[in-house]
Backbone as XML, in Angstrom:
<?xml version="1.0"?>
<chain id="A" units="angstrom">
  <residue number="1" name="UNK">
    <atom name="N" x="-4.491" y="9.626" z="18.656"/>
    <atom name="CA" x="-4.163" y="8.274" z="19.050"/>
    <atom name="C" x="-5.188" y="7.343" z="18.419"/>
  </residue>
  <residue number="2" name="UNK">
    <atom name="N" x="-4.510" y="6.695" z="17.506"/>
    <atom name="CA" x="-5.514" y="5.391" z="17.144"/>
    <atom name="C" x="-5.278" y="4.009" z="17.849"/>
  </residue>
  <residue number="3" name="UNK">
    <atom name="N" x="-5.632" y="3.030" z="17.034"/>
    <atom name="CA" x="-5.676" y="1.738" z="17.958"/>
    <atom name="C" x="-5.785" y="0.535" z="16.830"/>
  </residue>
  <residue number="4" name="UNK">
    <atom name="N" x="-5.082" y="-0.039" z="17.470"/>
    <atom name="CA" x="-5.519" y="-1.287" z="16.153"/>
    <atom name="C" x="-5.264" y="-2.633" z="17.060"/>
  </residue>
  <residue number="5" name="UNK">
    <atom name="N" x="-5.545" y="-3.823" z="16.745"/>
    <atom name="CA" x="-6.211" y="-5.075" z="17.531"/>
    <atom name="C" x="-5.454" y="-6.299" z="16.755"/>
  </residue>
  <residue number="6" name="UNK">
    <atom name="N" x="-5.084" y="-6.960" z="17.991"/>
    <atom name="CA" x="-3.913" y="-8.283" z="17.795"/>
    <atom name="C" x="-4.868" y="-9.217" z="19.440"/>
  </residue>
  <residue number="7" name="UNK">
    <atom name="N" x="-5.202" y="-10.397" z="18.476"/>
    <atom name="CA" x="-6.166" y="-11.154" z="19.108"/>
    <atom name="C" x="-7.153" y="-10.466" z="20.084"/>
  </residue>
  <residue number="8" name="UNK">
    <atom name="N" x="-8.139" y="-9.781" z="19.906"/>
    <atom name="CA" x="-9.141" y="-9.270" z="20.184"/>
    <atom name="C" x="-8.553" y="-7.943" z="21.786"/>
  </residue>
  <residue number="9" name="UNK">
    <atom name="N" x="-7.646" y="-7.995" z="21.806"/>
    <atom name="CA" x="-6.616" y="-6.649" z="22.221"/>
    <atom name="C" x="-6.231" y="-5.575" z="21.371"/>
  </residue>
  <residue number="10" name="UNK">
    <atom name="N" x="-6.959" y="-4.482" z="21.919"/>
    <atom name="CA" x="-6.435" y="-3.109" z="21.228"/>
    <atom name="C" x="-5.407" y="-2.625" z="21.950"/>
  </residue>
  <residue number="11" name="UNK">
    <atom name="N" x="-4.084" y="-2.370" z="20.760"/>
    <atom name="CA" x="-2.966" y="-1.628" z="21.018"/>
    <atom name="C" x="-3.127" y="-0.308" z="20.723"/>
  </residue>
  <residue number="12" name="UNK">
    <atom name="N" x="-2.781" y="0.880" z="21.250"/>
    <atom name="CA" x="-2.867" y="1.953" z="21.225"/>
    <atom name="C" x="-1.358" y="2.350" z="19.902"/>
  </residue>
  <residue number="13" name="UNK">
    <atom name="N" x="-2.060" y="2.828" z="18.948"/>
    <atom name="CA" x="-0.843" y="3.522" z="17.749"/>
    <atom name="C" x="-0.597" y="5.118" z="17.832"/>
  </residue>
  <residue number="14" name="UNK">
    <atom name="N" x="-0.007" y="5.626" z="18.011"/>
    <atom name="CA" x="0.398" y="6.887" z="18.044"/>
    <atom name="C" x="0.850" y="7.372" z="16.508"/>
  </residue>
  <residue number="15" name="UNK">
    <atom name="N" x="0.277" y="8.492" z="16.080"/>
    <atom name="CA" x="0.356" y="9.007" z="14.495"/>
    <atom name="C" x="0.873" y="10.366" z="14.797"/>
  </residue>
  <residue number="16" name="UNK">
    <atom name="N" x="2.362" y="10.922" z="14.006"/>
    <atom name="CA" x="2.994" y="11.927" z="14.203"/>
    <atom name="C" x="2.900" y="12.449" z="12.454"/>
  </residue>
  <residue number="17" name="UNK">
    <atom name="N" x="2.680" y="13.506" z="12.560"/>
    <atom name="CA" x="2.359" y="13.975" z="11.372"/>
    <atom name="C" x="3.314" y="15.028" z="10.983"/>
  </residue>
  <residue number="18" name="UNK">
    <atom name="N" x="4.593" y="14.454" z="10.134"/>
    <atom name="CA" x="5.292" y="15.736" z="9.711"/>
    <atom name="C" x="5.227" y="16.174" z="8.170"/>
  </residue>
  <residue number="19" name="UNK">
    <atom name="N" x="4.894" y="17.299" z="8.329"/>
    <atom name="CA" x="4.745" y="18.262" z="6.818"/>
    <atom name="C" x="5.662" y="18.136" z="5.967"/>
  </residue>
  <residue number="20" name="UNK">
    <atom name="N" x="5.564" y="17.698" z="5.005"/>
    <atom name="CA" x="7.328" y="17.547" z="4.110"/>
    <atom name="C" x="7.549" y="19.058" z="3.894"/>
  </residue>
  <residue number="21" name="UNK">
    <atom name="N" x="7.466" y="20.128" z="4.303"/>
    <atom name="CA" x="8.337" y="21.443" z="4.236"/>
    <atom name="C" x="9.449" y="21.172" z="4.701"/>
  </residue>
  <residue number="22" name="UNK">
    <atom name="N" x="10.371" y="22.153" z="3.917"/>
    <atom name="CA" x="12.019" y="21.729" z="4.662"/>
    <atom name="C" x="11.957" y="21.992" z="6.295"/>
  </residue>
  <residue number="23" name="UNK">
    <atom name="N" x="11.433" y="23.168" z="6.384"/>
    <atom name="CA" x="11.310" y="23.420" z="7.810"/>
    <atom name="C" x="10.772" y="22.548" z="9.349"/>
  </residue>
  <residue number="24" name="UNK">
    <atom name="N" x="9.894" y="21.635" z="8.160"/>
    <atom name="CA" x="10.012" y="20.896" z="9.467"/>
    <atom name="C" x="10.922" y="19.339" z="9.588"/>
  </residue>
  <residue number="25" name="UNK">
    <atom name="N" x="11.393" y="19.569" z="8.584"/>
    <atom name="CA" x="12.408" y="18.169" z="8.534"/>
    <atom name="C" x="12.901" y="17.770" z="9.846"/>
  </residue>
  <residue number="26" name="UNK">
    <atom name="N" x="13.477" y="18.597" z="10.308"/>
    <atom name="CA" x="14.165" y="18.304" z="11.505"/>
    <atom name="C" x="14.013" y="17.648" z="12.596"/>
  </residue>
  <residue number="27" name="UNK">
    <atom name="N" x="12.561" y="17.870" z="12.520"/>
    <atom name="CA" x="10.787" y="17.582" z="13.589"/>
    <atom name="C" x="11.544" y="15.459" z="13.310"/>
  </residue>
  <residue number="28" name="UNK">
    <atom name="N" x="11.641" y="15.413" z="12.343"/>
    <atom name="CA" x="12.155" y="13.573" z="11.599"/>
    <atom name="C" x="13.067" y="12.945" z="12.852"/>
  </residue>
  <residue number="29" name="UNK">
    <atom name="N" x="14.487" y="13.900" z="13.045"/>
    <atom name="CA" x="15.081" y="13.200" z="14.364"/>
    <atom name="C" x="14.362" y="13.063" z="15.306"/>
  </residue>
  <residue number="30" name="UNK">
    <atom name="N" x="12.907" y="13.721" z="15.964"/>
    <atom name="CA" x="13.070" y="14.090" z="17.243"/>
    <atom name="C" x="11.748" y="12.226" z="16.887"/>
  </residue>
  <residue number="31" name="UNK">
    <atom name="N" x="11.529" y="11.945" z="15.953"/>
    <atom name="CA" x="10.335" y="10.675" z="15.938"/>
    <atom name="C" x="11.122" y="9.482" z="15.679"/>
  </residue>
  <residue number="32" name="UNK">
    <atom name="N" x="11.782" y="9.404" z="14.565"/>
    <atom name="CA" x="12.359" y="8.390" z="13.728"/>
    <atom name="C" x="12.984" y="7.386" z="14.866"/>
  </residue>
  <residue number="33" name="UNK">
    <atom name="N" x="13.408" y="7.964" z="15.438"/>
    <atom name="CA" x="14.179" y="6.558" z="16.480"/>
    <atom name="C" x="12.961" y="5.546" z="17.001"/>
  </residue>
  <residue number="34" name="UNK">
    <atom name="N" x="11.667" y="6.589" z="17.304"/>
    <atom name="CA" x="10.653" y="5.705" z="18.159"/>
    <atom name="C" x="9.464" y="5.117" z="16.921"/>
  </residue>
  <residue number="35" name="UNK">
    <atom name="N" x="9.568" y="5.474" z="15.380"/>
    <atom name="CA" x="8.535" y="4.818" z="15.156"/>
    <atom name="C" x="8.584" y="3.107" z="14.344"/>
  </residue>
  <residue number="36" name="UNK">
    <atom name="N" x="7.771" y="2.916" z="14.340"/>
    <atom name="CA" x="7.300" y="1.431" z="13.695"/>
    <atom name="C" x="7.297" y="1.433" z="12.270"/>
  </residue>
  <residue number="37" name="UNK">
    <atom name="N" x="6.425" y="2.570" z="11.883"/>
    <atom name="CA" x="6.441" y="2.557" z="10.510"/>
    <atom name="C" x="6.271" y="3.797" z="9.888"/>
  </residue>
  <residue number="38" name="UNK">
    <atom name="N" x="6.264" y="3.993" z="8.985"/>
    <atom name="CA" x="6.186" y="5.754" z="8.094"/>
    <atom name="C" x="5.662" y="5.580" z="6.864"/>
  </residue>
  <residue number="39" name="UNK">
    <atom name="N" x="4.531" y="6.329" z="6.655"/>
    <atom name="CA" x="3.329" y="6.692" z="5.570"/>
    <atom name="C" x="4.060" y="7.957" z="5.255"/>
  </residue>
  <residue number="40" name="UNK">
    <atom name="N" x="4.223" y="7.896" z="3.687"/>
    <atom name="CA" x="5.291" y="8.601" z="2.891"/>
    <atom name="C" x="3.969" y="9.533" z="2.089"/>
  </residue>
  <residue number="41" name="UNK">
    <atom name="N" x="3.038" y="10.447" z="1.821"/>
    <atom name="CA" x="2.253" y="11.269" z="1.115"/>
    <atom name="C" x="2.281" y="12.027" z="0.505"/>
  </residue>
  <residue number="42" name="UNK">
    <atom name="N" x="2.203" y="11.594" z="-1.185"/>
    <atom name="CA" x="2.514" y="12.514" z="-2.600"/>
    <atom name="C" x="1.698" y="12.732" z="-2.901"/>
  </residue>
  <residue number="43" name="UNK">
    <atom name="N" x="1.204" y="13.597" z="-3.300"/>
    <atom name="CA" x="0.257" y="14.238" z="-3.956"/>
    <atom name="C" x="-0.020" y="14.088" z="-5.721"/>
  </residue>
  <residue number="44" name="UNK">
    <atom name="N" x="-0.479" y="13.061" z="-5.612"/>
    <atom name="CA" x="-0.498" y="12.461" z="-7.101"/>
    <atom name="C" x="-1.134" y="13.964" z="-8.242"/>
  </residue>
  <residue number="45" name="UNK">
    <atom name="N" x="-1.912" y="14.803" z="-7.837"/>
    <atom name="CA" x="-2.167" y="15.844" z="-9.496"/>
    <atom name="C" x="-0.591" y="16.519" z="-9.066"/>
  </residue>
  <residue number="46" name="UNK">
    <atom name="N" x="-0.003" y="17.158" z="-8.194"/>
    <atom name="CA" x="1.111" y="17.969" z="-8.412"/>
    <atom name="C" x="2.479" y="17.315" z="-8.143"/>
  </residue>
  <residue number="47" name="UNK">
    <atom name="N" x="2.483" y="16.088" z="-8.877"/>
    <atom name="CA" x="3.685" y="14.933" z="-8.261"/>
    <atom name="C" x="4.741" y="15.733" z="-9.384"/>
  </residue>
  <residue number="48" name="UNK">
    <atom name="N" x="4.322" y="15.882" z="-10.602"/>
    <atom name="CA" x="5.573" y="16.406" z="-11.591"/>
    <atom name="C" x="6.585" y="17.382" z="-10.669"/>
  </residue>
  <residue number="49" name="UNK">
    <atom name="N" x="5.588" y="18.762" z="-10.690"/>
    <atom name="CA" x="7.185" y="19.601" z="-10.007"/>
    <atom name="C" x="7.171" y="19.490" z="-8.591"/>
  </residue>
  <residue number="50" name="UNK">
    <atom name="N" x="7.128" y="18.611" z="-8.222"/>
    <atom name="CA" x="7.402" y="18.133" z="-6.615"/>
    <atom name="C" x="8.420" y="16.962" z="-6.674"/>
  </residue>
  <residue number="51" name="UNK">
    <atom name="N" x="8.770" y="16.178" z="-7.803"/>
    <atom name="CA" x="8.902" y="14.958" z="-7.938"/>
    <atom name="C" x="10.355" y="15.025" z="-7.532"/>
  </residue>
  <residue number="52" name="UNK">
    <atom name="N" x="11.039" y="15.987" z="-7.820"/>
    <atom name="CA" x="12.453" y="15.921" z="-7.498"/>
    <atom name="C" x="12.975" y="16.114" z="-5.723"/>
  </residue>
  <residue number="53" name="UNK">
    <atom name="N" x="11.884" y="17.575" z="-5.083"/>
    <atom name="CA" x="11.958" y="17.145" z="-3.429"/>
    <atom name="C" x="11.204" y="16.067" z="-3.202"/>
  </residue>
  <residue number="54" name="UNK">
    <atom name="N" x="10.293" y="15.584" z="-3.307"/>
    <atom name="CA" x="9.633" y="14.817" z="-3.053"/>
    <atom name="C" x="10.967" y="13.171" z="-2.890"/>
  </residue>
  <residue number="55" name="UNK">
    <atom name="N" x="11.634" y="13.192" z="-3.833"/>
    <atom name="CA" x="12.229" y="12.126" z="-4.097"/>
    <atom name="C" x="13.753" y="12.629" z="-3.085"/>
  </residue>
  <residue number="56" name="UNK">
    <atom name="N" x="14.105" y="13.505" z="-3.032"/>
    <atom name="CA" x="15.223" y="14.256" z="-2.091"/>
    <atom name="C" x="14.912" y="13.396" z="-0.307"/>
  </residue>
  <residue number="57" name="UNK">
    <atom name="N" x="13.581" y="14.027" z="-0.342"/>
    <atom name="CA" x="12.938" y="13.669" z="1.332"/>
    <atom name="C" x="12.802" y="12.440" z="1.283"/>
  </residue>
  <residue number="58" name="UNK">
    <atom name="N" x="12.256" y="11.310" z="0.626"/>
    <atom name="CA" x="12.580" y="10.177" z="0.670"/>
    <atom name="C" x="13.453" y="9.728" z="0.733"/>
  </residue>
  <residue number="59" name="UNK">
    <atom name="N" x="14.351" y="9.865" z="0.032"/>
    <atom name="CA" x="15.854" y="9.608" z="-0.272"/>
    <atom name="C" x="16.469" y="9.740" z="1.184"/>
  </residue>
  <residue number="60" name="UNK">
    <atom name="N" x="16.274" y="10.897" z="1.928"/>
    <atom name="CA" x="16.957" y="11.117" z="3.182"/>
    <atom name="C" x="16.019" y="10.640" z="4.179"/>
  </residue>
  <residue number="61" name="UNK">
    <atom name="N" x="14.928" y="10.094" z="4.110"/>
    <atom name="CA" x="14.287" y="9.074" z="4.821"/>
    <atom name="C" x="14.579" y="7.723" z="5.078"/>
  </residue>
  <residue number="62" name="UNK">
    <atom name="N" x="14.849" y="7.225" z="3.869"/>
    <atom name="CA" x="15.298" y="5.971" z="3.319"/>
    <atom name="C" x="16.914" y="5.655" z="3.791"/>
  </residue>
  <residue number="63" name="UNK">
    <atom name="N" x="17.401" y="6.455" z="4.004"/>
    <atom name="CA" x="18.863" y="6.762" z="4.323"/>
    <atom name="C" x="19.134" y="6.573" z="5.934"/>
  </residue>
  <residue number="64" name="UNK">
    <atom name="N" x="18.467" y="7.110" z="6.507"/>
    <atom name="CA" x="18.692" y="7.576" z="7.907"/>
    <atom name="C" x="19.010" y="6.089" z="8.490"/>
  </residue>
  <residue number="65" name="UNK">
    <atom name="N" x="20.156" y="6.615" z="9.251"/>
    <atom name="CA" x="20.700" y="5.343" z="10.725"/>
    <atom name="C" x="19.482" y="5.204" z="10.698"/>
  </residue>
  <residue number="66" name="UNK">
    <atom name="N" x="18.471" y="5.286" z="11.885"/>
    <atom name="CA" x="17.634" y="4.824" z="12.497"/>
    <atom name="C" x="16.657" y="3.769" z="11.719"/>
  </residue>
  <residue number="67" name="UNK">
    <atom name="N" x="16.217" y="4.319" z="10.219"/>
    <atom name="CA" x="15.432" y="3.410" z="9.473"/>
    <atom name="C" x="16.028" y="2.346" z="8.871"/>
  </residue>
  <residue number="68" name="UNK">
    <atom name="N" x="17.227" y="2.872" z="8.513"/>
    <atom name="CA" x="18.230" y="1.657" z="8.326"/>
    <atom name="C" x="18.064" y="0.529" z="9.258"/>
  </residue>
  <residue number="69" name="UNK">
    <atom name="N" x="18.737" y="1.098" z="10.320"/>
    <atom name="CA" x="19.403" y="-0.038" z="11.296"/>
    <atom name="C" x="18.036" y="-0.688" z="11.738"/>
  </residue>
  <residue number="70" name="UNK">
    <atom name="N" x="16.502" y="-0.053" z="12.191"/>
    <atom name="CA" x="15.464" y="-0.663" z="12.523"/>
    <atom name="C" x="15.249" y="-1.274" z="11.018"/>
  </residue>
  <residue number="71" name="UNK">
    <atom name="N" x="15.335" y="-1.078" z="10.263"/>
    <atom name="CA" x="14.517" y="-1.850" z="8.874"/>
    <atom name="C" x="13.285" y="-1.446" z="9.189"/>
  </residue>
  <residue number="72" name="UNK">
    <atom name="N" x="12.495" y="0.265" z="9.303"/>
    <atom name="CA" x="11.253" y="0.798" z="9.734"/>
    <atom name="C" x="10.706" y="0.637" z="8.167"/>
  </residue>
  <residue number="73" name="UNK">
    <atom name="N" x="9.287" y="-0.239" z="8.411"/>
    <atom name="CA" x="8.935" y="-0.343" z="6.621"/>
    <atom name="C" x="8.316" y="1.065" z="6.550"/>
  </residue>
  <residue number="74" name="UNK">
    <atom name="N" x="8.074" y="1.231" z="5.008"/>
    <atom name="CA" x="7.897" y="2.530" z="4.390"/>
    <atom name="C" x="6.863" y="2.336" z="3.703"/>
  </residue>
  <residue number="75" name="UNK">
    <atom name="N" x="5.204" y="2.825" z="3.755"/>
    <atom name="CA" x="4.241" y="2.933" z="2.844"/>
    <atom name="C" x="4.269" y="4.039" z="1.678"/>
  </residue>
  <residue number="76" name="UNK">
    <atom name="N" x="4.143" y="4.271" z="0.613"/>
    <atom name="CA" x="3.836" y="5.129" z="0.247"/>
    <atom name="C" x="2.828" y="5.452" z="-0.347"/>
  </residue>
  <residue number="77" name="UNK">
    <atom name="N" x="2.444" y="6.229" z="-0.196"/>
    <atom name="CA" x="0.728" y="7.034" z="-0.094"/>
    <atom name="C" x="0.543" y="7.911" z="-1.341"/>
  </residue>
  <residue number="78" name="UNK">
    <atom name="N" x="-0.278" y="7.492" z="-2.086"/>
    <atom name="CA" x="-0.745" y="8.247" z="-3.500"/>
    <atom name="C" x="-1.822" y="9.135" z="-3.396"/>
  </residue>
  <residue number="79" name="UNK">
    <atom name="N" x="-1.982" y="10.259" z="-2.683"/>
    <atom name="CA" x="-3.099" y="11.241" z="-2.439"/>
    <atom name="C" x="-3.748" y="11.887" z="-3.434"/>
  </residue>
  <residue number="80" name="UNK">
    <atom name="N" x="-5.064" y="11.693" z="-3.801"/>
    <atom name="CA" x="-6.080" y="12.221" z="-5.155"/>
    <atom name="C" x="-5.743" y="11.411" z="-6.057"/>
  </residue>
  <residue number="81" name="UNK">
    <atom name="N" x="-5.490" y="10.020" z="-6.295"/>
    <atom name="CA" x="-5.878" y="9.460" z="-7.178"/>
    <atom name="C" x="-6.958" y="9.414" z="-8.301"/>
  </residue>
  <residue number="82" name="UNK">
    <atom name="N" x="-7.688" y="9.849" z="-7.544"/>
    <atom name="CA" x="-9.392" y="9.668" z="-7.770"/>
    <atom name="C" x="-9.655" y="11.198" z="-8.563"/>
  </residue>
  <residue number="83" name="UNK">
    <atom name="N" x="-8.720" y="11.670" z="-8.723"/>
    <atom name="CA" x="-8.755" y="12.959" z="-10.210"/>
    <atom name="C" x="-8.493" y="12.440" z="-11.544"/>
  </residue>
  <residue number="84" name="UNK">
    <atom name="N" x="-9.321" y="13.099" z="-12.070"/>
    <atom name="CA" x="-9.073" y="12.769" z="-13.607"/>
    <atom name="C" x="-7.607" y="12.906" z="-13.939"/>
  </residue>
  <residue number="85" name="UNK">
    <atom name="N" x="-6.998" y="14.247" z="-13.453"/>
    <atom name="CA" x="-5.724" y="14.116" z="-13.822"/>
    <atom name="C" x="-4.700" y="13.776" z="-13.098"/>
  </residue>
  <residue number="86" name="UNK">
    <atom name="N" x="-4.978" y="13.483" z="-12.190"/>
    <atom name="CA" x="-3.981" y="12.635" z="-11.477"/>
    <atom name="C" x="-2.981" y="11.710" z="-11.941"/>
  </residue>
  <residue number="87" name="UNK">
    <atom name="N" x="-1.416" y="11.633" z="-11.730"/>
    <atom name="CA" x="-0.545" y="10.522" z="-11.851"/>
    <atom name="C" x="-1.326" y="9.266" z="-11.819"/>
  </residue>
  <residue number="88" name="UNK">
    <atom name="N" x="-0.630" y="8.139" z="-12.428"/>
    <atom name="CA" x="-0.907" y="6.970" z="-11.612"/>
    <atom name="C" x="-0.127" y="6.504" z="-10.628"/>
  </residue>
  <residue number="89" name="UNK">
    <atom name="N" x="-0.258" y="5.466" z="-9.749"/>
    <atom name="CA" x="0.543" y="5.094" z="-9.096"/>
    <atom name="C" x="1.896" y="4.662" z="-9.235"/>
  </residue>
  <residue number="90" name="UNK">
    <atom name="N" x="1.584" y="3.472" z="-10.566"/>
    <atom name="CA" x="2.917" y="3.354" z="-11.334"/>
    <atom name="C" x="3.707" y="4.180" z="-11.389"/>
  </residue>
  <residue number="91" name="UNK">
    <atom name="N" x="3.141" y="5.583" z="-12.453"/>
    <atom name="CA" x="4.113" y="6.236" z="-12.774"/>
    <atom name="C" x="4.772" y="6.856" z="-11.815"/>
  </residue>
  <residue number="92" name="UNK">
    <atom name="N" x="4.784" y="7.315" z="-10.859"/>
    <atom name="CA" x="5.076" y="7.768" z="-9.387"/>
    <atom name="C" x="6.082" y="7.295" z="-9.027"/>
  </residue>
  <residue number="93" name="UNK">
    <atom name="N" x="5.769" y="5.996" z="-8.858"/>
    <atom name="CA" x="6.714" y="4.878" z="-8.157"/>
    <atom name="C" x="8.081" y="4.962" z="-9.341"/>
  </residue>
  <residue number="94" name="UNK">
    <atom name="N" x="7.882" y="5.136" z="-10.592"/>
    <atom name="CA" x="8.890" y="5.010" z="-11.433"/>
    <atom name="C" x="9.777" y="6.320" z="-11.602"/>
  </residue>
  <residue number="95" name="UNK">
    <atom name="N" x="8.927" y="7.258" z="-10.986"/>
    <atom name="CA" x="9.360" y="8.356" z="-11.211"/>
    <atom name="C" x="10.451" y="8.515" z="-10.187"/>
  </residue>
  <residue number="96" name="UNK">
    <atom name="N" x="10.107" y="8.580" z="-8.951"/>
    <atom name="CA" x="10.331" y="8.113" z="-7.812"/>
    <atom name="C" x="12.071" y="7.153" z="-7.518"/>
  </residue>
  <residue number="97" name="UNK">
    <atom name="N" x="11.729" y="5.910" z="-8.365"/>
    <atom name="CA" x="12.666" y="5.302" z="-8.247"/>
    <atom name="C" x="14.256" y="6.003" z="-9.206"/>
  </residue>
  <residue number="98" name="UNK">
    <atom name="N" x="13.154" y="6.364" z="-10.273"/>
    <atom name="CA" x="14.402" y="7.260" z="-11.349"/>
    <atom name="C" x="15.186" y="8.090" z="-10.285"/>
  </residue>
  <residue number="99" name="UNK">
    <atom name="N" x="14.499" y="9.233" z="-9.895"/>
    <atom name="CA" x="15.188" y="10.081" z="-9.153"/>
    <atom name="C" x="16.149" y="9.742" z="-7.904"/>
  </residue>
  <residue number="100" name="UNK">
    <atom name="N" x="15.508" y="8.827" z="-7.230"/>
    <atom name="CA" x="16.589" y="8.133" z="-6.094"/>
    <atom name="C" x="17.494" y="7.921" z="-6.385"/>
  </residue>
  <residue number="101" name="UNK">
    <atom name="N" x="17.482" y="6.997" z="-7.637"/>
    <atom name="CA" x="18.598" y="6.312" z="-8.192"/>
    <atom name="C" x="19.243" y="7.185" z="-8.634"/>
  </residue>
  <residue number="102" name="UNK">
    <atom name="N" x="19.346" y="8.461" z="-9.517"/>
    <atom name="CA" x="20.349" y="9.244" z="-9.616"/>
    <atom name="C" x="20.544" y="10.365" z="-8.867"/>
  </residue>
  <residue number="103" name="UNK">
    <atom name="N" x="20.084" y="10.250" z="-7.261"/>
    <atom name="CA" x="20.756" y="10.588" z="-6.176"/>
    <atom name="C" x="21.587" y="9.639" z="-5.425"/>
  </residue>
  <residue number="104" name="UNK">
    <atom name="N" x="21.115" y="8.573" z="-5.769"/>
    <atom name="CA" x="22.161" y="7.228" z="-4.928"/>
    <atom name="C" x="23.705" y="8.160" z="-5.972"/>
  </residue>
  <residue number="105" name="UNK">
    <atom name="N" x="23.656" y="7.482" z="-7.434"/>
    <atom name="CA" x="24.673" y="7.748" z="-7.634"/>
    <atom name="C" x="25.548" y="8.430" z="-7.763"/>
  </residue>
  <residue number="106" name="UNK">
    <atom name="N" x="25.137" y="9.989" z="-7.750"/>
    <atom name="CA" x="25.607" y="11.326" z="-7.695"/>
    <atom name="C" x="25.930" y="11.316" z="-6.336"/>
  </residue>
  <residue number="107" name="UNK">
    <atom name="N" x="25.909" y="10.203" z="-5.119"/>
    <atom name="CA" x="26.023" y="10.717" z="-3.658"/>
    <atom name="C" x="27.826" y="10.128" z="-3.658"/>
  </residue>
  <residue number="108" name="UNK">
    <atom name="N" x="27.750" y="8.831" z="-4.426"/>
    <atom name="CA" x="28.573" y="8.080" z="-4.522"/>
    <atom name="C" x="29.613" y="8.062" z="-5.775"/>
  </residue>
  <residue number="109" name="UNK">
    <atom name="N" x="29.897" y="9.429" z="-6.001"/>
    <atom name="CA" x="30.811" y="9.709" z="-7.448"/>
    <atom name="C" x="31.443" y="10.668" z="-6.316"/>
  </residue>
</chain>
């Protein structure tokens, strides 16, 4: 439980931590209705062959009634930046968007 402060009042934030393994996907219904917001975490050195689940689980994040209909904003989180070989952020995000986009349209053919 963290806390964060709106005019010198601390609100209590609750942080649910789900593993992007398929296995715990599911763990997503039992939060998604109740949260505020969702910190999305890629692993910027092994983003290449992740990039396609990686972009799958978003995709069905991004999708869901609940985030929909709340409009729950979405951070996304670039983990190990700070490696030499690390992605950049950019490229991520582009990578990212590529792949969505030809899951949007392959959903809709």
């Amino acid at each position: 439980m963290m806390g964060w402060s709106v005019k010198g009042k601390i609100k209590p934030v609750h942080i649910v931590d789900v593993p992007g393994h398929s296995r715990h996907r599911p763990k997503l219904d039992e939060f998604l209705p109740q949260a505020a917001g969702i910190v999305f975490a890629v692993d910027a050195l092994e983003f290449l062959p992740n990039c396609r689940a990686a972009s799958e689980y978003l995709y069905d994040i991004l999708t869901r009634a609940s985030v929909v209909r709340k409009k729950i904003p979405i951070l996304i989180l670039c983990n190990k930046v700070d490696k030499v070989t690390a992605h950049t952020k950019e490229f991520i995000q582009k990578q990212l968007e590529k792949e969505m986009y030809e899951l949007k349209v392959n959903v809709h053919i």
